[in-house]
Structures are given as C-alpha cells and as structure tokens.
C-alpha positions as CSV (number, residue, x, y, z in Angstrom):
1,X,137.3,-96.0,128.3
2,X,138.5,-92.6,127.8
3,X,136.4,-89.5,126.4
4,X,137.5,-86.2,125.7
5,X,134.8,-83.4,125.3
6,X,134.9,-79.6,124.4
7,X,133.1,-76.9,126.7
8,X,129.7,-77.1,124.6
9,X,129.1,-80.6,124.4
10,X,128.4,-80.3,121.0
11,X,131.8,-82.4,119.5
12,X,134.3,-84.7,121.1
13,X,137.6,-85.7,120.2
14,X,140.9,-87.0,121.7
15,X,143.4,-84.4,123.2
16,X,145.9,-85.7,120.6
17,X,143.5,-85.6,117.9
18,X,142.9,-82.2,118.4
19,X,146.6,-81.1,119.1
20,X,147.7,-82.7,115.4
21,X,145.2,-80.7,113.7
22,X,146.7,-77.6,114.9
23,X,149.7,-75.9,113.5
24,X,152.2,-76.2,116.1
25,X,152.7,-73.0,117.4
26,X,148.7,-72.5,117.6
27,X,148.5,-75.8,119.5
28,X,151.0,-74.4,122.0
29,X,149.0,-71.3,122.3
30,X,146.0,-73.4,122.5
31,X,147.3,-75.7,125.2
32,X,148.6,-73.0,127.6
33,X,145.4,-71.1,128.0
34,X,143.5,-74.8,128.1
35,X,142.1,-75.9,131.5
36,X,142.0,-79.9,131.1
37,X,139.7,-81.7,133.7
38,X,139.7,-85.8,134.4
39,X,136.4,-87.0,135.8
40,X,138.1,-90.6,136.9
41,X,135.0,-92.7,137.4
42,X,133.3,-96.0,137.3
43,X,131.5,-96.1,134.2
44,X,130.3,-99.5,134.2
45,X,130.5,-101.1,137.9
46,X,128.7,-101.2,141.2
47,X,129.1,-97.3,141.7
48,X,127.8,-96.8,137.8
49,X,124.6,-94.8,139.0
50,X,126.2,-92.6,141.8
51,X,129.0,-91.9,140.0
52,X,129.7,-92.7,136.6
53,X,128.0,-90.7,133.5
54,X,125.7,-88.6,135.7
55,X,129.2,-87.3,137.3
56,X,130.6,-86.3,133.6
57,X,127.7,-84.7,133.1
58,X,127.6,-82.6,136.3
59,X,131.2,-81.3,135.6
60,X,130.3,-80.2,132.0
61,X,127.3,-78.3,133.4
62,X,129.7,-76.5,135.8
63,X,131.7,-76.0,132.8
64,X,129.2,-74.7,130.9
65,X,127.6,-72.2,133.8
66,X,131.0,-71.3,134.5
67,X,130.9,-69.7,131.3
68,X,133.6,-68.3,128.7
69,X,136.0,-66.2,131.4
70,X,139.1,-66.3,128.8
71,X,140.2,-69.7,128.5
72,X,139.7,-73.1,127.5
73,X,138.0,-76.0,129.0
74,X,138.4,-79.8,128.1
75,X,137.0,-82.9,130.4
76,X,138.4,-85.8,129.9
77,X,136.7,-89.1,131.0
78,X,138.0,-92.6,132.5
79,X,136.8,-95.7,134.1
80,X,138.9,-97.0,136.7
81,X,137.3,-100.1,136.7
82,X,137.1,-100.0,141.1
83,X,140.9,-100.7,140.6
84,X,143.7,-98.6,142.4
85,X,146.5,-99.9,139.6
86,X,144.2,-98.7,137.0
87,X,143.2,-95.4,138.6
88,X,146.9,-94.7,139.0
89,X,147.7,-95.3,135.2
90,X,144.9,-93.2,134.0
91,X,145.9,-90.5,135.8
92,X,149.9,-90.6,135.0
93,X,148.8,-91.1,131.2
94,X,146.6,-87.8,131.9
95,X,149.3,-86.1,133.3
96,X,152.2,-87.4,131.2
97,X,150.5,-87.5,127.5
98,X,147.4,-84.9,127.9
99,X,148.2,-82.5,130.2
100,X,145.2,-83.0,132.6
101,X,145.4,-80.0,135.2
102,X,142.8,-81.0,137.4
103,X,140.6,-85.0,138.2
104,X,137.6,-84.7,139.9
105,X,135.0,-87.7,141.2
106,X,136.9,-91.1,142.0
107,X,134.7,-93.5,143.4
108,X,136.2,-96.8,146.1
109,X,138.2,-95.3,148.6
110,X,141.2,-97.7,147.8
111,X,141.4,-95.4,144.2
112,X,141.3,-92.6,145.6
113,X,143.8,-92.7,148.0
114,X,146.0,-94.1,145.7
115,X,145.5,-91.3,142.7
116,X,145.7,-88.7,146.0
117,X,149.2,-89.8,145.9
118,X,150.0,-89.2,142.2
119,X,148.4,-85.8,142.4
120,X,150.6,-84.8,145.2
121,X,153.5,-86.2,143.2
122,X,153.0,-84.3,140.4
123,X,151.7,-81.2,141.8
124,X,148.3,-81.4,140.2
125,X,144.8,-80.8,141.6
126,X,142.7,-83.5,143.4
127,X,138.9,-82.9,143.9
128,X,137.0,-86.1,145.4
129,X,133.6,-86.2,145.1
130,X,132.5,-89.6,145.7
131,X,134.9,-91.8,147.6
132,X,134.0,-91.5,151.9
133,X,137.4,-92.5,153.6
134,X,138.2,-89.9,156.0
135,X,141.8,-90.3,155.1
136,X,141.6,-87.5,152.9
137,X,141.3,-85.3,155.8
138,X,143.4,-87.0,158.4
139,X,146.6,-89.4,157.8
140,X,147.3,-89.2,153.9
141,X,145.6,-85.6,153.5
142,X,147.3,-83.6,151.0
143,X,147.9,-79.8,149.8
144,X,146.7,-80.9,146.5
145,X,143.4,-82.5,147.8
146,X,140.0,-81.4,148.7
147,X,137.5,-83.5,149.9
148,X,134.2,-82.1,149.0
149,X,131.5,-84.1,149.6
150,X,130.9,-86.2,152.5
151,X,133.0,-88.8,154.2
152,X,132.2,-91.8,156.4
153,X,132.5,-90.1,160.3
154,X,129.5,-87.7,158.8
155,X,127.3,-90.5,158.0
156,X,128.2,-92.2,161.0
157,X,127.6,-89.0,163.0
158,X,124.0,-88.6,161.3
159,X,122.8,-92.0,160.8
160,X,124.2,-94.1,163.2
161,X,123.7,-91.7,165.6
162,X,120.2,-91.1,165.0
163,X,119.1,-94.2,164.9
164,X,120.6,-94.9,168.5
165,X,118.6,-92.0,169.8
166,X,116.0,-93.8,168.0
167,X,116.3,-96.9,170.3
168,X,118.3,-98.7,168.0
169,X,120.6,-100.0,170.9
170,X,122.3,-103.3,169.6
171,X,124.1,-103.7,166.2
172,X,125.1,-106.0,163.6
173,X,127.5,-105.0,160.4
174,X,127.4,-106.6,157.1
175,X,130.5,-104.8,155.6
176,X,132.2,-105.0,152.1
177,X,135.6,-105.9,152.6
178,X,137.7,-102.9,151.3
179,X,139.2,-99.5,153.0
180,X,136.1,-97.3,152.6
181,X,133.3,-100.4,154.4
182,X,136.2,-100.3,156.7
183,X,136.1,-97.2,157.5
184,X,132.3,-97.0,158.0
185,X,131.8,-99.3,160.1
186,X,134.5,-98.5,162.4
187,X,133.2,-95.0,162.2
188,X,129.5,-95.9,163.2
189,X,130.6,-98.3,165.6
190,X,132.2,-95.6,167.7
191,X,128.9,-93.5,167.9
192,X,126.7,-96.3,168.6
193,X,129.2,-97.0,171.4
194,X,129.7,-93.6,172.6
195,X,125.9,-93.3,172.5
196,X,125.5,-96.0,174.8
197,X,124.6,-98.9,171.9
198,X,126.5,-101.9,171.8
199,X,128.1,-104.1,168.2
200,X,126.8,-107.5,169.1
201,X,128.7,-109.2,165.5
202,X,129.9,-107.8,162.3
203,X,130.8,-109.7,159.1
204,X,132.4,-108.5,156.0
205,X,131.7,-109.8,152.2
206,X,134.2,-109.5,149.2
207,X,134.7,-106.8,147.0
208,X,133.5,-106.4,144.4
209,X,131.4,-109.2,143.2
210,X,128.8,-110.1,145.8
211,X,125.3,-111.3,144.6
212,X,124.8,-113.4,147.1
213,X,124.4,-112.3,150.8
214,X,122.3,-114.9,152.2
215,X,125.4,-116.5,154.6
216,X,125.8,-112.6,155.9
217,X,121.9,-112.4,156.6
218,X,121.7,-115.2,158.4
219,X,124.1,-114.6,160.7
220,X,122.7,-110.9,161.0
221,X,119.3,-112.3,162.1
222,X,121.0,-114.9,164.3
223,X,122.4,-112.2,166.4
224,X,118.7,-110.7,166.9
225,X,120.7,-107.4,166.6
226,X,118.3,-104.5,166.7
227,X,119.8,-102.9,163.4
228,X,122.0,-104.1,160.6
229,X,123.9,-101.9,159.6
230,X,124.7,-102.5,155.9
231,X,128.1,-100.9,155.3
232,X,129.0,-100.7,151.5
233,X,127.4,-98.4,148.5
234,X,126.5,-98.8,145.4
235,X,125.1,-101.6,143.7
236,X,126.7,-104.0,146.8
237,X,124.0,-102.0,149.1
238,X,120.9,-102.3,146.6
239,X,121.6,-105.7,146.5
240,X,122.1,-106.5,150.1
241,X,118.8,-104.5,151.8
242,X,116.8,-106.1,149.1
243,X,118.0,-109.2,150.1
244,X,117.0,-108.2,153.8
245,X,113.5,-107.5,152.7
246,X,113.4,-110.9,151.4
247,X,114.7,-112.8,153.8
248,X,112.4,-110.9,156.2
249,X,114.4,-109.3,158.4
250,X,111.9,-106.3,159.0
251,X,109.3,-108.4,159.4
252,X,110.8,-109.7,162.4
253,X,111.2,-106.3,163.6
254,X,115.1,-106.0,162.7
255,X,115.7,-102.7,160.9
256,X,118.1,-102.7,158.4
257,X,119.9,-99.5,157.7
258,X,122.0,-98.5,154.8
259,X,125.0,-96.5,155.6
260,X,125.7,-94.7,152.4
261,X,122.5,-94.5,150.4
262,X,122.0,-92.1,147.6
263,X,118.8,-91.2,145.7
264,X,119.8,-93.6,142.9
265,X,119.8,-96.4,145.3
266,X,117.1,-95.8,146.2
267,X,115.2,-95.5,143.2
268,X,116.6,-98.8,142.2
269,X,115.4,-100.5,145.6
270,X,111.6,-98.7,145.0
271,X,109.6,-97.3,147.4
272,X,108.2,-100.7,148.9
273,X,111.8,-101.9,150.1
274,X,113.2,-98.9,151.1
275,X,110.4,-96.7,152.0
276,X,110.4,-95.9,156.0
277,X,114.8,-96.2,156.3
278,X,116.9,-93.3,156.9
279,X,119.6,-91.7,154.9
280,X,122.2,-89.1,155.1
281,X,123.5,-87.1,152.3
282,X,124.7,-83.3,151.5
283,X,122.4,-82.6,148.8
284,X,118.3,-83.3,147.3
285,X,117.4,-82.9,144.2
286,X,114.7,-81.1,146.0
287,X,115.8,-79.6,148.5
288,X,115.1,-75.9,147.8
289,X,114.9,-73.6,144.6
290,X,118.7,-73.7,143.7
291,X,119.3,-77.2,144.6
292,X,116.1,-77.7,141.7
293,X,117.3,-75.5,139.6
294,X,120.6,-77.0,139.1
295,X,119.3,-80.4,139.4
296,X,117.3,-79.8,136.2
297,X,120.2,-78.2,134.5
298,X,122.2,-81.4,134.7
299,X,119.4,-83.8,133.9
300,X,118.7,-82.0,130.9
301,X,122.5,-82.2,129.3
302,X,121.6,-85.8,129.4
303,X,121.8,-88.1,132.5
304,X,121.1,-91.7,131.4
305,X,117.4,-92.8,131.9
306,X,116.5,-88.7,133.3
307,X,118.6,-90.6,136.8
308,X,118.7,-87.4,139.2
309,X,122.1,-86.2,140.7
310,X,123.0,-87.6,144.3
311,X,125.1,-85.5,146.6
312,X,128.2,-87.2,144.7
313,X,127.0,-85.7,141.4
314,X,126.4,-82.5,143.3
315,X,130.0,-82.7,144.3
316,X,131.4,-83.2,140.8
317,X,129.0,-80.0,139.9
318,X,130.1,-77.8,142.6
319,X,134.0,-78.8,142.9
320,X,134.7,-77.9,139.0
321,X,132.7,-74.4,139.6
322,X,135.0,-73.6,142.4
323,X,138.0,-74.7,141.1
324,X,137.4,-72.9,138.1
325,X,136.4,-69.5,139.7
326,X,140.1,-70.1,141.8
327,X,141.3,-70.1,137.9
328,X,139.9,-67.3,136.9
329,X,141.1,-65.6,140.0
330,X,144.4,-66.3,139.5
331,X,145.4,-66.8,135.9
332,X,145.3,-70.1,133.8
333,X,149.5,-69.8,133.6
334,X,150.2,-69.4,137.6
335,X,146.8,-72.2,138.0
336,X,148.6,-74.5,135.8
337,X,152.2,-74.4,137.1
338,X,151.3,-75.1,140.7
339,X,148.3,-77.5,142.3
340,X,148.9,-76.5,145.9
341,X,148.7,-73.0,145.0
342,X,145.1,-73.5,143.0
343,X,144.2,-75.3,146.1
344,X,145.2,-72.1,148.8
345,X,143.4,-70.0,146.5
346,X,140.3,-72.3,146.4
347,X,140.6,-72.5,150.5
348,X,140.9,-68.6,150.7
349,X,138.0,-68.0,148.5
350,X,134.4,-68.7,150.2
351,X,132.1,-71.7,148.0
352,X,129.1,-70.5,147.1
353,X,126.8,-72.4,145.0
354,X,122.9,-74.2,143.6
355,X,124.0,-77.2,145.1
356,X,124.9,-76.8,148.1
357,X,124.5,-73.1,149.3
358,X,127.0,-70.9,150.8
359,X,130.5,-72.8,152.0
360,X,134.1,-73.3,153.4
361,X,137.2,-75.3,152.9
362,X,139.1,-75.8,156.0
363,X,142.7,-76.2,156.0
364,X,142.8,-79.7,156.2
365,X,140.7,-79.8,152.5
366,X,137.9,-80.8,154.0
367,X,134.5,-78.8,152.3
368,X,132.0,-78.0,155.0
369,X,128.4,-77.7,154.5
370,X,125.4,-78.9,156.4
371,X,124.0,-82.6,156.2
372,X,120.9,-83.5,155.8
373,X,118.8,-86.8,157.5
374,X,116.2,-87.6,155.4
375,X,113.2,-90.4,155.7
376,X,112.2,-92.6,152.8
377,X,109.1,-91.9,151.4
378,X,106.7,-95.0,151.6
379,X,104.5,-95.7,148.1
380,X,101.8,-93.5,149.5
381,X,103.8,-90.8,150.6
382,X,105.6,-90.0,147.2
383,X,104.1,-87.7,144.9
384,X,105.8,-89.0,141.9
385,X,109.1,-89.8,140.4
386,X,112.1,-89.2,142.4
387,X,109.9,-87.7,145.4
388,X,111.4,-89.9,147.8
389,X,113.3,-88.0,150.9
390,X,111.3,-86.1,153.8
391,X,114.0,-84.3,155.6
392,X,114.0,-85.2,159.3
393,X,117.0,-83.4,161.0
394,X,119.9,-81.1,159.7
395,X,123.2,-81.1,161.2
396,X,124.9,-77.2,160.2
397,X,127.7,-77.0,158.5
398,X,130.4,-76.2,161.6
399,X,129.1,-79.6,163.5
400,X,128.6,-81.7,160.1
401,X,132.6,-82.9,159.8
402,X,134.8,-84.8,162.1
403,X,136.9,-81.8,164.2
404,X,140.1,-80.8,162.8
405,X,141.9,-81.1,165.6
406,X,140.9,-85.3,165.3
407,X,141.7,-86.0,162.3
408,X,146.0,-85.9,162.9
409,X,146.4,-84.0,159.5
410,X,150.3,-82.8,158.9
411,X,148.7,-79.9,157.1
412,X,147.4,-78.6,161.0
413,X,149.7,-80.2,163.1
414,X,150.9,-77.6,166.3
C-alpha cells in the first residue's frame, strides 16, 4: 500500500499524479520548494496498533501545527509488511521515482536497520520512531539517523531493573526470534544480572506468526522463574501475556512482565489481564497538559477506533515537527541537497515539544528525554477509557539512554 497526502488532509493523490497535472516548469518549481515525508509502517500486521495509521496520522498533525512557513509538505505512506526486502524497495522507489526527502516510523528492528542503510546511501533523512534496537546508536549508527524514541537498553534499564529491586530475583524469557527480541532480552538480562538476579531459561518463538505459545509457557512455569519476561511487542506480546493469564501463571505467583508494552496493548489485553504489570514508555496520553493537548489533536484527525497515541506515535509527532523547524531554519534547497547536514542542524537545535517536553539530540542520534515507569491500572482503579497508567518512577532525561561512550558509535569514536 502506498498513500500520498497533501498538508490539509482534505485530498490525496499520487506524487505522479499530481506532477502530470502540472505544466512542467510549474511542477519543477512545485517540486523544489516540496518537503516529501515517508511514514514506512506496518499497516496491517502485528505492530498495526502501535504503529501503523495512528503513526500517519501523528506526522500530518505535526505537519499541520508546523504550519505554512513557505513550502510544501507531502507524506507519503507504505507498509513494509515486517519485511527488510520490502522496506528497502519502498524506500529506493521513494527516493528514485518520488523524491521522498525524509521517512519517519519503521517498525521491526530488522527494517529498520536495513532502510538505515539506504538512507545513508543516498544521503537522505532517517527518523525512527518505533523500532528498539540500539544499533541505531551504537555499531550501524549513521549521520543520517536519529533515533527518537526509545530503544531496548531503556526498557531494560526501567523495567527490568525495577522489577529486580522489586524482588523479582530469578528470570525466564519468552523471546520472538528476530534482531529487536534479541536485543531485549540480552539487554534486560544484563541488568537483572548486574542487579544481582539470575536468567534461570530463556526460549525464543518465530517471527512473525505465533498464536500459539502454550510449549513456551510451559517451559516458563517449569523453571518456577520468579518473572517471565515476555520479550516481543505488538500483537506477539497481547497474545502471549493473555496466554499467561490463562494458563495461570499469576495465579501461581509467577509475574509475567511485558518488555515493550504500549497503551494500545494494553487496551487490547483490558484491565483484568493486565492491570497490576509494569510498563516503560516516553510518553502518556495523560501525562500533563501538553502531552493532552496534543494527544487530542491527533485523535481527532482521525485515529482508527479514537485508539490513543503511544510513545511511538508521539515519536512520529514530534520527529516531523523538528525536522521541519531544521527546514525552515535552513532553507528547503540546502535541506534537500544534503541529509547529514538537516541532521547537524536538527542536533544543534534544542527539541522542544507537547509530546515530550523540552529535549536533546546527542551526537550519536540518539533523542534524550526522560522515561517514565508506569503501573497498570486494575478495573477499579481506572476512571474510564484509556485511564490506565499510574506513574511510579521517572528516570530524567541525562540517565534515561545507554552512555555514549558504550555504545562504540564511529560518529564519537576518540
């Protein structure tokens, strides 16, 4: 699938569409003061909710409160069906044929490092909202790439470690099988270890495609681990702590812990499953007055079903304003000729934003900002819909992120 849409939502048509119905030297003009943006998504797959439409959406509101500053904007949208070969010929086809400037979101880790690699090829912009491999940031980061939003040593950091303080002492890992479960559960595993925990077992599951997690559970409750740790996202996580609660692993005083849980997990779970867990993410609906206000901007440009933006929406949002402030800055002719130097002028300028506040982007593209540790709200707890998060603990900005110095990033090598 591929959409193209104008700056007011109103009318959408194909870049090439749009270009034939122009005389040619207005479609030149046209096209050089045009600021073309790829949301590369998963439209219809196991990250649907915490990526998909509700990220399209987020980036056209920051289009839209961005504002007419003198030039065009077009987003562009794509499903990358979870596939890196896919990702990687959307995004040459955007760069080749349509003259996409800029993509923003990608969702599953093994997409986005591989489109991080086109973008530095071609000398285009890379703004990753949604995929957690710390990568990004350490061995393949990039002068064209900022990671925005979280990654998986953060949610290690905040939920592993927490619930090791907790008492949470011996672990078990159901993992999907791909480079961003990987990645989390190698990450947690060092803080429960560092924190004086211990892994007991650990079992991955294909990806995608898993229904069926009863084999994994049972091996989970054979080890008598204290927590499962359920390292995957998306649809693969709903699916698997669901499971858990049926199979009565709580009962029989395991806790099960999701990893990466958004809001849209768990409103999918309910209350009664997932009410009393923990969670880590960058952003609440919520949270304070801005992070409301611009919640309710982007539901009401039309998020399927009213679903609420997770800190991966919030990314998407907050990523295309900054980017297109950078723009602005510098002029949409010097913006489009070179990537890295849109992405130096987006480090050198402070973020500032409703969704997540006041920020930085280190050298090594990583956006800081604090993270938050939120509780579940149980049935009784919750005011209504979408009241689900108590916040427990925030972790500031400066302590949120692995250290530079750790990540072995060419971009800050001495």
């Amino acid at each position: 699938m591929i959409e193209s849409s104008r700056r007011n939502f109103l009318t959408a048509t194909g870049s090439l569409g749009l270009a034939a119905a122009t005389p040619m030297t207005g479609a030149r003009a046209q096209a050089a003061n045009t600021i073309r943006i790829g949301v590369l998504t998963d439209m219809s797959g196991p990250f649907r909710d915490i990526s998909g439409p509700t990220s399209v959406v987020a980036t056209r509101t920051a289009v839209q409160d961005f504002g007419n500053r003198g030039f065009n904007v077009e987003v562009l949208v794509a499903d990358h069906q979870n596939r890196p070969d896919v990702g990687v010929s959307l995004v040459r086809q955007w760069i080749d044929r349509d003259g996409v400037d800029v993509v923003v979101d990608v969702p599953s880790s093994g997409v986005a490092l591989a489109v991080n690699s086109v973008m530095r090829e071609r000398n285009k912009v890379y703004l990753n909202s949604t995929a957690a491999t710390v990568e990004l940031t350490g061995g393949q980061c990039s002068p064209n790439t900022i990671h925005w939003t979280y990654d998986t040593w953060m949610l290690a950091r905040s939920t592993g470690g927490a619930l090791v303080r907790a008492g949470g002492q011996s672990w078990f890992f159901i993992t999907a099988d791909y480079a961003f479960g990987h990645s989390l559960e190698n990450q947690t595993m060092e803080f429960v270890r560092s924190a004086g925990g211990r892994v007991v077992g650990s079992v991955r599951h294909p990806f995608p495609g898993t229904t069926d997690y009863s084999s994994f559970l049972l091996q989970a409750q054979a080890s008598r681990a204290q927590i499962v740790g359920i390292s995957n996202a998306g649809v693969d996580a709903i699916n698997a702590i669901k499971q858990a609660g049926e199979f009565g692993l709580m009962r029989r005083g395991q806790r099960v812990a999701g990893l990466l849980v958004f809001v849209n997990d768990v409103n999918s779970m309910g209350l009664q499953i997932a009410g009393g867990s923990v969670c880590t993410e960058t952003f609440y609906w919520d949270l304070n007055d801005r992070t409301r206000a611009v919640s309710q901007r982007i539901v009401a440009n039309g998020t399927p079903g009213g679903n609420r933006p997770s800190m991966g929406h919030a990314g998407c949002y907050s990523a295309t304003l900054h980017y297109l402030k950078a723009v602005a800055d510098m002029g949409v002719a010097n913006a489009k000729a070179s990537g890295v130097d849109v992405i130096n002028r987006m480090k050198a300028m402070p973020t500032d934003d409703d969704a997540f506040g006041a920020g930085t982007i280190r050298p090594d593209g990583r956006k800081l900002h604090p993270a938050y540790l939120f509780q579940v709200k149980t049935p009784q707890e919750s005011r209504g819909a979408w009241d689900f998060y108590t916040l427990l603990q925030t972790t500031p900005a400066e302590e949120a992120f692995r250290p530079m110095a750790q990540g072995n990033c060419a971009l800050v090598r001495t």
